[in-house]
C-alpha positions as CSV (number, residue, x, y, z in Angstrom):
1,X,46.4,-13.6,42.6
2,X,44.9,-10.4,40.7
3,X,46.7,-7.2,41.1
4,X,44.6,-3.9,40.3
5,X,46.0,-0.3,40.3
6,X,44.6,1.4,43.3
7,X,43.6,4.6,40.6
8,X,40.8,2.2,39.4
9,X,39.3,2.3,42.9
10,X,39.5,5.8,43.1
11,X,37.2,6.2,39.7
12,X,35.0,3.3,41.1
13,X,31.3,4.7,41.1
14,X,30.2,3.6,44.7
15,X,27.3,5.3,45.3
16,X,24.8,2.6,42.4
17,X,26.4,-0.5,44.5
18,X,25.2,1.3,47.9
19,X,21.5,2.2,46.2
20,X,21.2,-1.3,45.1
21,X,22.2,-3.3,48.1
22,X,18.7,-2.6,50.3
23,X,16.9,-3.9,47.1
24,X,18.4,-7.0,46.8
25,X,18.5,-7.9,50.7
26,X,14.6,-6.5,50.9
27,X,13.5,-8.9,48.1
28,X,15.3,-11.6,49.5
29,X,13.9,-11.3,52.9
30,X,10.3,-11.0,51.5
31,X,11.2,-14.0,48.8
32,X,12.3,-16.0,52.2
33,X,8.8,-15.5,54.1
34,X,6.3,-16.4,51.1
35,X,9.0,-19.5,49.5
36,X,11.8,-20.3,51.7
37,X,12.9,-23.1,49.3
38,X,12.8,-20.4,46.6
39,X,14.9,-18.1,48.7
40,X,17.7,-20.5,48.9
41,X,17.7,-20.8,44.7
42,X,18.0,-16.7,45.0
43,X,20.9,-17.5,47.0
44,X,22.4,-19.3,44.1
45,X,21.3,-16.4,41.7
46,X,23.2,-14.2,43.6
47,X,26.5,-15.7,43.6
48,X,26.6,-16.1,40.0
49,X,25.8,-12.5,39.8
50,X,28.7,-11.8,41.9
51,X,30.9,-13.8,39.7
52,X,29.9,-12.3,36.5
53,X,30.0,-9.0,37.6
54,X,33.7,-9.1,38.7
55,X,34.3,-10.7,35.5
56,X,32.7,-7.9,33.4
57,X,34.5,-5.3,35.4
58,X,37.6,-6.9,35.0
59,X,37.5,-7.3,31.2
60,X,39.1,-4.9,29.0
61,X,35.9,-3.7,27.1
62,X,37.5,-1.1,25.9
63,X,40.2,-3.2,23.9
64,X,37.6,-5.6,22.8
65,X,34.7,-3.3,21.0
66,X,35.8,-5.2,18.1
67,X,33.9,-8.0,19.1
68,X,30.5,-6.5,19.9
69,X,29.1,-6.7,16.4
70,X,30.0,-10.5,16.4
71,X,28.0,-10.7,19.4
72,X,25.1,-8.9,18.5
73,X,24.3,-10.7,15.5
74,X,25.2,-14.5,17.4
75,X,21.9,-13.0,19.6
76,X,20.3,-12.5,16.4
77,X,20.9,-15.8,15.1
78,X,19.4,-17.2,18.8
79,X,16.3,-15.0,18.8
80,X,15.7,-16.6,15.0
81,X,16.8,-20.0,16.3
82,X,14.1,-20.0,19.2
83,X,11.2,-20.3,16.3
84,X,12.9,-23.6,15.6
85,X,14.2,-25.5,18.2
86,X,12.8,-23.2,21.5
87,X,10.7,-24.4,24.5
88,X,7.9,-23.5,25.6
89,X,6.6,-22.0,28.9
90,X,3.7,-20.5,30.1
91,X,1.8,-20.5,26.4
92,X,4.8,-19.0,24.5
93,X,8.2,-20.2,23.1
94,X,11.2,-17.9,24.4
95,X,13.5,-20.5,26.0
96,X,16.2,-22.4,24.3
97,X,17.5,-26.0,26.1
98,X,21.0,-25.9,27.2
99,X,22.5,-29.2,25.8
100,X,23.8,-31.5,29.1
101,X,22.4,-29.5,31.4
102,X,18.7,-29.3,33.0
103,X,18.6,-25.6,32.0
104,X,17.3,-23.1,29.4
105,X,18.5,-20.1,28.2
106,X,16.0,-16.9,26.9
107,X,17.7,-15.0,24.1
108,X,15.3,-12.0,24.7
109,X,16.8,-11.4,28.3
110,X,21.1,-12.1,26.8
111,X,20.1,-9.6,23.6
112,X,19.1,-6.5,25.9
113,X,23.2,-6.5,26.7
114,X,24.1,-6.7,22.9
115,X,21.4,-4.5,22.1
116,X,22.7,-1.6,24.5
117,X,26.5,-2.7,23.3
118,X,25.6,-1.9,19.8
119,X,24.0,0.9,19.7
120,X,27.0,2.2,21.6
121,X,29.2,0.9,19.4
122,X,27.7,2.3,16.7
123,X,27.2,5.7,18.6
124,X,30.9,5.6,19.5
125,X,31.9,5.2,16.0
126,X,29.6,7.5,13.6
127,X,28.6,10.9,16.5
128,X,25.9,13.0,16.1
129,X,26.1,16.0,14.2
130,X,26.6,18.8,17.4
131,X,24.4,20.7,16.4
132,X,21.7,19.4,13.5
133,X,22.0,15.4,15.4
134,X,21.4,12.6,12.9
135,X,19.7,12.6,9.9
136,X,17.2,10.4,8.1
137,X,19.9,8.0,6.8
138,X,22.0,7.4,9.9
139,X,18.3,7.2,11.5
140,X,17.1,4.5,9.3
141,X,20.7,2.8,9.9
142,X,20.1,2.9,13.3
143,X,16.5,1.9,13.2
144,X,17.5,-1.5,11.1
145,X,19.7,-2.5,14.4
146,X,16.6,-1.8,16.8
147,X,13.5,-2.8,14.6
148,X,15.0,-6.2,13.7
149,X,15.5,-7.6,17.9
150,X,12.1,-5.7,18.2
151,X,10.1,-8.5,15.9
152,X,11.8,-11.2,16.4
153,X,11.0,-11.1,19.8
154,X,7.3,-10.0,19.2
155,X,6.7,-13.2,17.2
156,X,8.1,-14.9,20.1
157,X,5.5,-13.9,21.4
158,X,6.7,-11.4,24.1
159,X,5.1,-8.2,23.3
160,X,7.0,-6.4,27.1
161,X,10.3,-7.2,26.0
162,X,9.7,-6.3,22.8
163,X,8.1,-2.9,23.4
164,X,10.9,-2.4,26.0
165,X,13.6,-2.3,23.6
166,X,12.0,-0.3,21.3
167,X,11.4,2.3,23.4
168,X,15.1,1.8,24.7
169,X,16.4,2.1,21.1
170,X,14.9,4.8,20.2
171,X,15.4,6.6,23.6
172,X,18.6,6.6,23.2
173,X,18.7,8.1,19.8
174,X,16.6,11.0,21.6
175,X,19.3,11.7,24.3
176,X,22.1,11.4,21.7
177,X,20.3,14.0,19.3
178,X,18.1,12.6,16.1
179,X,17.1,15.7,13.5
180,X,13.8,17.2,14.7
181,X,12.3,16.5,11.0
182,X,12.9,12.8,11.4
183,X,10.5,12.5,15.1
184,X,8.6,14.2,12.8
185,X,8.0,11.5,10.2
186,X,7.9,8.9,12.9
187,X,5.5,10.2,14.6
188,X,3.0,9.9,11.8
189,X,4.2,6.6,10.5
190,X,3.1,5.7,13.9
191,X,0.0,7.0,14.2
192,X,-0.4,5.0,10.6
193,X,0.9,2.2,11.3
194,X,-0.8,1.9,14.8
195,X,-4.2,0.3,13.6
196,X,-2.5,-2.1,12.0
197,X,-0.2,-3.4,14.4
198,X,-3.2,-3.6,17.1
199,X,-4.9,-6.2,14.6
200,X,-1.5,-8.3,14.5
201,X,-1.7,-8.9,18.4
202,X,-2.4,-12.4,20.1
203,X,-5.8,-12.6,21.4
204,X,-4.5,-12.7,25.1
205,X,-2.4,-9.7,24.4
206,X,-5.5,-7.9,23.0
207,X,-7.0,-8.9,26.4
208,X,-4.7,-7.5,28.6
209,X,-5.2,-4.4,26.6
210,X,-9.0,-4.9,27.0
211,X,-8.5,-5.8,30.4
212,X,-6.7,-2.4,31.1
213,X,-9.0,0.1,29.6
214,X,-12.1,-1.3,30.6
215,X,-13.9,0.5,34.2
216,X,-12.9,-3.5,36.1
217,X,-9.9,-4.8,36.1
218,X,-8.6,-8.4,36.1
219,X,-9.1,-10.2,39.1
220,X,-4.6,-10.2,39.4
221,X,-4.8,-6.4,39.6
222,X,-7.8,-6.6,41.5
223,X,-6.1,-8.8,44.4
224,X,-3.0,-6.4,43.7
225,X,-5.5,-3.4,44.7
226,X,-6.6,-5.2,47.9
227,X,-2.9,-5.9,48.7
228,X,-1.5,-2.9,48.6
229,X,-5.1,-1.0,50.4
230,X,-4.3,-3.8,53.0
231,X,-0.6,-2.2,54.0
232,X,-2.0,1.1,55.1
233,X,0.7,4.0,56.1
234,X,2.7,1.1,58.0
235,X,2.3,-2.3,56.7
236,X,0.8,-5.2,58.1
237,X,2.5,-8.1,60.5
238,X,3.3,-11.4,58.6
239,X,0.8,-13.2,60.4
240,X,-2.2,-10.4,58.8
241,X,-0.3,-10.3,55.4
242,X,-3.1,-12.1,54.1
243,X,-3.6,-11.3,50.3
244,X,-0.3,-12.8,50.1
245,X,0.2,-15.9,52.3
246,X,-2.8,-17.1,51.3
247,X,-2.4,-17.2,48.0
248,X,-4.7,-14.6,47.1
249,X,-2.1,-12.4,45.3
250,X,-0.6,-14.1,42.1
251,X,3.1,-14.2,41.7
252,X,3.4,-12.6,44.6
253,X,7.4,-12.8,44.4
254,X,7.8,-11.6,40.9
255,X,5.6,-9.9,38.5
256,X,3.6,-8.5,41.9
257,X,6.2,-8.5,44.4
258,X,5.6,-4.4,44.8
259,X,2.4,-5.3,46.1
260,X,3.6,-7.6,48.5
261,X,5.8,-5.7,49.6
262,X,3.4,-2.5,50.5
263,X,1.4,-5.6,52.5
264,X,4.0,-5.8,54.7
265,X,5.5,-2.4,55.2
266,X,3.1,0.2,53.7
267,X,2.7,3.7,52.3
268,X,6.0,4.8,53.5
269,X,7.7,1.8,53.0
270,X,6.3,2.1,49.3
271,X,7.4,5.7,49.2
272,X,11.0,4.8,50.6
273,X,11.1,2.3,47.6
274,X,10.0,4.7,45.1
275,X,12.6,7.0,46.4
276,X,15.3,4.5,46.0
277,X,14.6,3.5,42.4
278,X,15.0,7.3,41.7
279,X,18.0,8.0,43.4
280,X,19.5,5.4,40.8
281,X,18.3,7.1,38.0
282,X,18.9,10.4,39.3
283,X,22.4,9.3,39.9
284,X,23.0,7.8,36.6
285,X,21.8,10.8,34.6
286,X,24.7,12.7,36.9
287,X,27.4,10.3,35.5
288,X,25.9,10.8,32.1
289,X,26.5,14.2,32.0
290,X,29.6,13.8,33.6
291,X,30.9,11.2,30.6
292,X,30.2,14.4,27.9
293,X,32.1,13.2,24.9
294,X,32.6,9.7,26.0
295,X,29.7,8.5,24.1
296,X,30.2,4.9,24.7
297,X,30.1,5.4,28.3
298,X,26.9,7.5,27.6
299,X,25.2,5.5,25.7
300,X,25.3,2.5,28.6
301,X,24.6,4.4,31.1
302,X,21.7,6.1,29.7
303,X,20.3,2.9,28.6
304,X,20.7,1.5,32.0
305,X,19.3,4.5,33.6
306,X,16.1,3.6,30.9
307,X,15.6,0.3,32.0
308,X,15.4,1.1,35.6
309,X,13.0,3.4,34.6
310,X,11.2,1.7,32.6
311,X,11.1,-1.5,34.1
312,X,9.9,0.2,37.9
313,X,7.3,2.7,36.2
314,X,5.5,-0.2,34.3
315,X,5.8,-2.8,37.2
316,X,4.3,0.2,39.7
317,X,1.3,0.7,37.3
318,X,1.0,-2.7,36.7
319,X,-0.1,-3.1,40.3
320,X,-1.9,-0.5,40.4
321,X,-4.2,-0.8,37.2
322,X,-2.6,2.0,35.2
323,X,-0.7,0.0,32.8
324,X,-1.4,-3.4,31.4
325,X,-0.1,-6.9,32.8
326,X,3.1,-7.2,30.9
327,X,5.0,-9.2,32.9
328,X,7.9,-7.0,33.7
329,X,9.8,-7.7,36.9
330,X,10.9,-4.5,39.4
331,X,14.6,-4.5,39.2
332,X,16.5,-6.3,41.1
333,X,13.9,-7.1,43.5
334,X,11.6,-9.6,41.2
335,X,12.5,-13.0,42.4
336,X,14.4,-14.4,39.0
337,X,17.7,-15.3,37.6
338,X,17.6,-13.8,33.9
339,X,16.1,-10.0,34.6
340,X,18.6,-10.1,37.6
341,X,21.5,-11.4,36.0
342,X,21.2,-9.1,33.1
343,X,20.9,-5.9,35.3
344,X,23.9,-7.1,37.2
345,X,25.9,-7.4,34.1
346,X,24.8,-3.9,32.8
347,X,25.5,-2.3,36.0
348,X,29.2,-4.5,36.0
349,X,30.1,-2.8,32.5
350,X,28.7,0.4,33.6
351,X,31.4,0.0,36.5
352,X,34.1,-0.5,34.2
353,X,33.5,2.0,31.7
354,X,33.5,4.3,34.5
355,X,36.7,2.7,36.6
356,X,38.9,2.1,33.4
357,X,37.8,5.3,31.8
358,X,41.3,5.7,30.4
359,X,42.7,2.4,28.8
360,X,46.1,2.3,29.8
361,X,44.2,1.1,33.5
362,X,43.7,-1.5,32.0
363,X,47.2,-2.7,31.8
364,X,47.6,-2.2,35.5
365,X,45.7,-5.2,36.6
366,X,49.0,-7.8,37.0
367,X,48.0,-11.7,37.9
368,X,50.8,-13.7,39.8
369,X,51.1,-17.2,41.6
């Protein structure tokens, strides 16, 4: 039996578990209308999530930084190992096979935890300068931890992913405080470099691009359009909820499941959403500021507050036709097991940075018989 120190409950962050709750239950009642035999594998999802969740806020991360560098570079070694032995799905190799068992693992979902762990860890143990930030040395240290995830995984090829944590990377470094000098020179090593990275893309990925600057969009964010016009201010009945139940809209559960979801409960079910997804980041920029000095603690919680963003801005245009079809779920409300298990990890060591925010806590949880 496992015995915790009733302090830890008292620094438990309740409020993210309370935001998050209506988005899980919401996606799996609209997951159980369209695919009820998909519903009952989300079921299964979220149980596991549950279990690793109390196991990441149970684990003494503070004692054990040590080991994060070990595993960010075993990540490493499985983004490089998917160019040899991965699967493919879908028209690109991500997945690796899980030997005895009828499952596969995608190193580019498992590296976004490692990713964040790192540059924390590396945050945590080389600080900013208060008042200059880092310099072009530190920088380009920094850069070689975020640059090299960032290819791999664009040769995979999975250009979202790979943007993401780019953008997550060096996002961070912004918050944290990087020499004004140095945005600088990236800037216009961007705007260099830019041309030639354009050429380097897959001709589909150059499509999508195509796709989204051109005066008609593709016919997914076309039926996306007409789903979401369909809704009106209240939403439609699941008998009219046409553009979805009859197969109109693609992916209906996942990649457009904000669309779906406006089908069946509107404008002001889509603003209530909206409202939601901020509140979390709202809230997670509060404890950010609230952690000042603790930059461990700030780094993950900035990053997670990122992703959130990230994830729901580009999923919202996506639908909508202001962003191109990347293939980035909504948080938490995508039907999936590896976007969903990794947020539910994050948000587990966000909860125990915060809880065990002083590491003798950690030598209050007793197990007995």
């Amino acid at each position: 039996m496992i015995q915790i120190d009733k302090r830890i409950f008292l620094h438990f962050d309740y409020i993210l578990p309370i935001l998050i709750t209506p988005l899980i239950l919401i996606s799996y009642y609209l997951v159980q209308e369209l695919h009820p035999s998909l519903s009952e594998k989300q079921l299964f999802y979220f149980i596991i999530a549950f279990i690793t969740f109390m196991i990441f806020f149970l684990l003494p991360i503070r004692k054990l930084l040590w080991l994060i560098p070990i595993f960010y570079w075993i990540n490493i070694a499985l983004l490089l190992s998917v160019k040899f032995f991965g699967v493919s799905k879908f028209g690109a190799k991500r997945w690796l096979e899980v030997p005895f068992l009828d499952l596969t693992l995608q190193p580019s979902e498992i590296i976004k935890i490692s990713f964040i762990l790192m540059l924390a860890y590396l945050i945590k143990n080389n600080p900013p300068d208060s008042e200059k930030g880092y310099g072009l040395i530190d920088f380009m240290k920094f850069s070689f931890y975020i640059i090299t995830p960032f290819i791999l995984i664009l040769i995979q090829p999975d250009l979202g992913t790979a943007l993401i944590l780019l953008t997550l990377g060096y996002g961070i470094l912004f918050v944290v405080g990087v020499n004004y000098r140095v945005w600088i020179g990236v800037l216009l090593l961007g705007a260099i470099v830019a041309p030639l990275a354009y050429s380097s893309l897959q001709p589909y990925q150059k499509k999508r691009i195509k796709d989204f600057v051109s005066k008609e969009p593709s016919y997914h964010v076309r039926q996306s359009i007409i789903a979401i016009g369909s809704g009106g201010l209240s939403g439609q009945q699941e008998s009219e909820a046409t553009q979805s139940h009859l197969k109109f809209l693609p992916v209906a559960v996942s990649d457009f499941i904000f669309s779906f979801y406006i089908e069946r409960f509107g404008f002001w079910g889509g603003v209530l959403l909206i409202v939601v997804y901020a509140l979390i980041v709202l809230h997670l920029l509060m404890v950010l500021l609230y952690m000042k000095g603790d930059y461990f603690t700030q780094v993950v919680t900035a990053s997670l507050a990122f992703l959130f963003f990230l994830y729901t801005g580009v999923n919202i245009a996506m639908t909508i036709g202001y962003a191109p079809v990347v293939g980035l779920p909504l948080p938490l409300f995508s039907y999936g097991g590896s976007s969903f298990l990794t947020f539910i990890i994050l948000i587990g060591i966000f909860e125990n940075l915060v809880s065990f925010r002083h590491d003798e806590l950690y030598d209050s949880i007793t197990y007995e018989n």
